[in-house]
N, C-alpha and C positions, 0 to 999 in steps of 0.2 A: 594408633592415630590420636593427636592433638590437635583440637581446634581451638583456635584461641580469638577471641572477640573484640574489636574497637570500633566503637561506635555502631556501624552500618557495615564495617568490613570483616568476612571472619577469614581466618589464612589458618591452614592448613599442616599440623607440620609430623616431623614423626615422634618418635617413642625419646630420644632424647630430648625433648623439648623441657624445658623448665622454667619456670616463671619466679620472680623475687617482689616483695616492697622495695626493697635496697637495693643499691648493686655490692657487690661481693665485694671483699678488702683485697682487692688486687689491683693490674692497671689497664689502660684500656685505650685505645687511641678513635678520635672523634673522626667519623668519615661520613663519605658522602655518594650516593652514587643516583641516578635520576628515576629510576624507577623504586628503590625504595624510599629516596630522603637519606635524611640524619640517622646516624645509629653510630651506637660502639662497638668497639672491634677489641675482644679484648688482646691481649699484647706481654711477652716478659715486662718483668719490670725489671728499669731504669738499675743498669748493676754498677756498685760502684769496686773498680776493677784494683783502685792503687790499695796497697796493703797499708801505706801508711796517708794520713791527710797533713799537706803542709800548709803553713797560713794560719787563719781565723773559722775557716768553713763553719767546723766544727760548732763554735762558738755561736757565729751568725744564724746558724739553721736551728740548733736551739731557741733563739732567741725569740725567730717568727712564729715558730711553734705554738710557743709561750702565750705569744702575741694572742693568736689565731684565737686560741683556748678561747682568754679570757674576751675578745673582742664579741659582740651582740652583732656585727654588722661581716660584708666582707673585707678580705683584709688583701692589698693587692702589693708585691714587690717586684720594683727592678732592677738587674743582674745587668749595669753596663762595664766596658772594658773589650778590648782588643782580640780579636779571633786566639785561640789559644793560650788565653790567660788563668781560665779556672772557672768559666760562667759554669758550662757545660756539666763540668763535678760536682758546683755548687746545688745545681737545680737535682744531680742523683744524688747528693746526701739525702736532702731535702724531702726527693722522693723515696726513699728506702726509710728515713726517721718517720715520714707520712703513712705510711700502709703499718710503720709499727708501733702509731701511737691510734690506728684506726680509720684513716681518712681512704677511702681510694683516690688513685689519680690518673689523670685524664692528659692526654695528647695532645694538642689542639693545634696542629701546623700547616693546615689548608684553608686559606681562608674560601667559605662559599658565603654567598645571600643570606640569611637566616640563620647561621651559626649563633649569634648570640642569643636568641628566643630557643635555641634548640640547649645552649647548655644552663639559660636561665630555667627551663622546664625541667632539671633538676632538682629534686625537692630533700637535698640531701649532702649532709656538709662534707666537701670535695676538695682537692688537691688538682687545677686544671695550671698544666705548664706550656705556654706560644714561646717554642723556641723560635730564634732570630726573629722577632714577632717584627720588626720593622721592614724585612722585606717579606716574610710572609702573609703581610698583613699592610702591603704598604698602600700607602695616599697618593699613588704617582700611575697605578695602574690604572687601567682603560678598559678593562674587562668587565668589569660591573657598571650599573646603573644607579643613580640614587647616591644616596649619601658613601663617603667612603668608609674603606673597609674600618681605619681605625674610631672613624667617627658612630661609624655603628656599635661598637663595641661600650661605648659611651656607658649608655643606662646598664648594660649589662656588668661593670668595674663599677658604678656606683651604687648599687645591690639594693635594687627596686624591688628584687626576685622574691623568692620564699627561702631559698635554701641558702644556709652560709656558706660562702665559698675562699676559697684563697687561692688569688690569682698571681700566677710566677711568669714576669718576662725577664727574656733574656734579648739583648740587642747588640750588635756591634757599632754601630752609629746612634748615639743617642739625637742627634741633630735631626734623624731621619724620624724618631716621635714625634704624635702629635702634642700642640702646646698643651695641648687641654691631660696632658697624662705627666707633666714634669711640674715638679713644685705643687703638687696637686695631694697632699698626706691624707686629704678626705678619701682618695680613687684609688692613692696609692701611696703606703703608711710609708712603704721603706725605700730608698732605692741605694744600693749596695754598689759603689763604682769597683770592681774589683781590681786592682792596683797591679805590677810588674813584680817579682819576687821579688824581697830584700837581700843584698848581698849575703845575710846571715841565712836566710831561706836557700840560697844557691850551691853556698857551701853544705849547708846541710842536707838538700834532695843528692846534689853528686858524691860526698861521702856516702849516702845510702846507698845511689847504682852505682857509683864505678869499682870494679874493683882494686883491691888494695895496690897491687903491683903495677896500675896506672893511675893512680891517686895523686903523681906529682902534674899531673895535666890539671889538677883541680887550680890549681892557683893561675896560670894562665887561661883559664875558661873565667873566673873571676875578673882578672884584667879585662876581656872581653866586654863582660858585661857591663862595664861602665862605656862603654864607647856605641853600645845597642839598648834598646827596651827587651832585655832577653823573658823571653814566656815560658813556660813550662812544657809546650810542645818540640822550642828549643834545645831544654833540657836535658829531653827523653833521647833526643836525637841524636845530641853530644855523647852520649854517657855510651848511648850503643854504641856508636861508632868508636870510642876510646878502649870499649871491654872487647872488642875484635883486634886490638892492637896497634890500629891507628893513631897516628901523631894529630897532635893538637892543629897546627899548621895544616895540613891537609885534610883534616876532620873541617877546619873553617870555611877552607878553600872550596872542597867540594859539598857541604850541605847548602841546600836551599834557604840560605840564611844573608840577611846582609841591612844594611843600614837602614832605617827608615822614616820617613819623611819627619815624622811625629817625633823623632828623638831632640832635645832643646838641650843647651849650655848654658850654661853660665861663664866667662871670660872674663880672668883679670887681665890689664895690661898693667905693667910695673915698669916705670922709665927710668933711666938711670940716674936723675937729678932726687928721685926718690917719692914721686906723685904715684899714682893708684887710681887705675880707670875700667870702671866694671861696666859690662855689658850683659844685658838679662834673657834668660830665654831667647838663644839663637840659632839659628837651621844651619848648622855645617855641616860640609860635605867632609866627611874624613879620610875618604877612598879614593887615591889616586888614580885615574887613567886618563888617556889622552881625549875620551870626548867630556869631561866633568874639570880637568883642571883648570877652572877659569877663574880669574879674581872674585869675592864677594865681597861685597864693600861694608862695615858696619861701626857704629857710632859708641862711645865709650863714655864716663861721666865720672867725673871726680867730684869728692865732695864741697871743693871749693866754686863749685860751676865753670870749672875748666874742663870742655871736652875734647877729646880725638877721634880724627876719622882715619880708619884703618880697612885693608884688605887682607885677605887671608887665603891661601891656596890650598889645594888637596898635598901638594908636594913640598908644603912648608911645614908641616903638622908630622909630628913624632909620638908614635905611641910603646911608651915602656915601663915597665913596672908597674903599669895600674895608673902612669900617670899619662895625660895627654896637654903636651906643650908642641908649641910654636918657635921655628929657629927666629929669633929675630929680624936676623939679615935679612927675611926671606919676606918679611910684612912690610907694606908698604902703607907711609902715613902720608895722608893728605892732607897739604895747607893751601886754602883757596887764598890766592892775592888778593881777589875780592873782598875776604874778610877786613882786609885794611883799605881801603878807600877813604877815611878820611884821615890819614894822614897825607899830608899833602905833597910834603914835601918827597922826592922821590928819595933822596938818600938814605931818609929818618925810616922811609916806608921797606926799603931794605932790608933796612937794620932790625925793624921790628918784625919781618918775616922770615930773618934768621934764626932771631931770638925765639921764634914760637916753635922751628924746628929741634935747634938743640934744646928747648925743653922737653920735645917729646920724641926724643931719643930712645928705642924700646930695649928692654936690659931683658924682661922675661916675658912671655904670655903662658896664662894656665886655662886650661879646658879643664871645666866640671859639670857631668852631666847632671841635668835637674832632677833631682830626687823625684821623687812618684807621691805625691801628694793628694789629699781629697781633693783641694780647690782648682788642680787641671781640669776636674772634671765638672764643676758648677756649670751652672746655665744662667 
């Protein structure tokens, strides 16, 4: 028998009991239940399962590391980016380089009352990861009392505590953070937007799974992906379905895969008098069926300050060879008569609303999806 002492209470336990200063180099997930409180629960850790890491991970999780080391205070990062883009693997490199440069690390994805006093009362330098901390942690719920959940967390990311900590969210809506946790490098040194593969990254994870003797599907899974934000969950998906023997075409057709709102263009239009009209970051639908093929109307700019106003269909749009063009015949340009109202005469006003047509006569349209950049993701 163990009896072990705190304060005024003593509990009771058995021959396995053991007692630490520290806690152990392993991992441990933060729980809660009402009759004891707070405690840790310890847990596998965090495995990282791909044989090989594609991207920067690598690199980045070093880095914080690094950070951590030399930082006298806490050090806190955030993992934003798209369900299935690489948060996930980032926070297990992170946690496997952490338990083997000596930190334990900590769970922490229920938000209760008191969680922050409970892992502030740690007196010992830690690795605590709030996966999707925006809705496990969000500002919108009605369950608690008092300040909300991210706003409690406050003092607790500005490391009023004893012990150094370094704190890892990961989030799918960075919109759904509070202000007080973005552009903030005193609470939170890093935030990592983690980006859509690079066509060079695409090619290279499907050279690694598919195999050889379906390797000629790789190039059409690349055409794809310019016409999608393809993720890595996407990937994995493809590559299985193609090493079972399935056709590209019906690997598309039937995965749970398909356009998404957040996908933006870029659009030249090229008329055939030889003008040049770009349109920026634009929502097109590229998938034809009968309840989506509806006109969408959009605005164009040349560098002379002559612009066009153009519609574009699901069923005018052609996607081949990696490229994505528009039949001409099939766009419709609009020229308001309104725009000419002060000519007065009505023949001249004719003539000048011919004139504007056959200048914007459409010879080609080119779709190019917007590359993956930091500054989509600024705030």
């Amino acid at each position: 028998m163990n009896i072990v002492n705190a304060g005024s209470r003593y509990q009771i336990y058995g021959e396995d009991v053991k007692t630490y200063k520290r806690l152990p180099l392993m991992s441990f997930e933060v729980c809660f239940s009402k009759m004891a409180g707070f405690y840790l629960s310890s847990r596998p850790d965090l495995a990282v399962n791909e044989e090989k890491i594609y991207g920067n991970h690598e690199v980045k999780v070093n880095k914080v590391l690094n950070s951590f080391k030399y930082s006298d205070r806490n050090l806190g990062v955030i993992l934003s980016g798209q369900k299935g883009i690489g948060k996930s693997l980032f926070a297990r490199i992170l946690s496997h380089h952490a338990i083997e440069n000596g930190y334990p690390v900590l769970l922490a994805n229920t938000y209760m009352p008191g969680i922050a006093d409970f892992i502030s009362s740690i007196e010992q330098e830690v690795v605590i990861i709030f996966d999707e901390f925006e809705k496990n942690f969000s500002n919108n719920s009605d369950d608690h009392a008092g300040p909300s959940p991210q706003e409690e967390m406050l003092s607790l990311f500005d490391g009023l505590d004893n012990g150094k900590k370094l704190f890892v969210i990961t989030c799918n809506e960075v919109d759904r953070l509070s202000t007080y946790l973005l552009n903030r490098p005193g609470r939170f040194h890093y935030h990592f937007k983690i980006t859509f593969p690079t066509e060079e990254e695409i090619v290279e994870y499907l050279t690694d799974k598919v195999k050889p003797k379906y390797a000629d599907g790789i190039k059409d899974i690349v055409n794809f992906s310019r016409t999608v934000n393809m993720t890595y969950d996407y990937l994995r998906a493809i590559a299985f379905e193609l090493n079972q023997g399935y056709g590209v075409a019906e690997t598309l057709e039937d995965l749970n895969i398909s356009q998404t709102s957040n996908v933006r263009f870029n659009i030249t239009i090229t008329t055939v008098n030889g003008d040049v009209y770009n349109t920026y970051g634009a929502s097109v639908n590229l998938f034809n069926n009968p309840n989506t093929n509806h006109q969408r109307w959009y605005d164009g700019y040349a560098p002379d300050s002559k612009t066009i106003r153009y519609a574009l269909t699901p069923d005018s749009i052609k996607i081949e060879k990696g490229m994505i063009t528009a039949d001409p015949k099939k766009v419709e340009v609009y020229i308001d008569p309104d725009d000419f109202w002060t000519i007065t005469d009505a023949e001249k006003r004719k003539e000048a609303i011919k004139k504007a047509k056959d200048e914007r006569v459409i010879k080609s349209v080119v779709l190019t999806k917007v590359a993956n950049t930091i500054e989509q993701y600024l705030y």
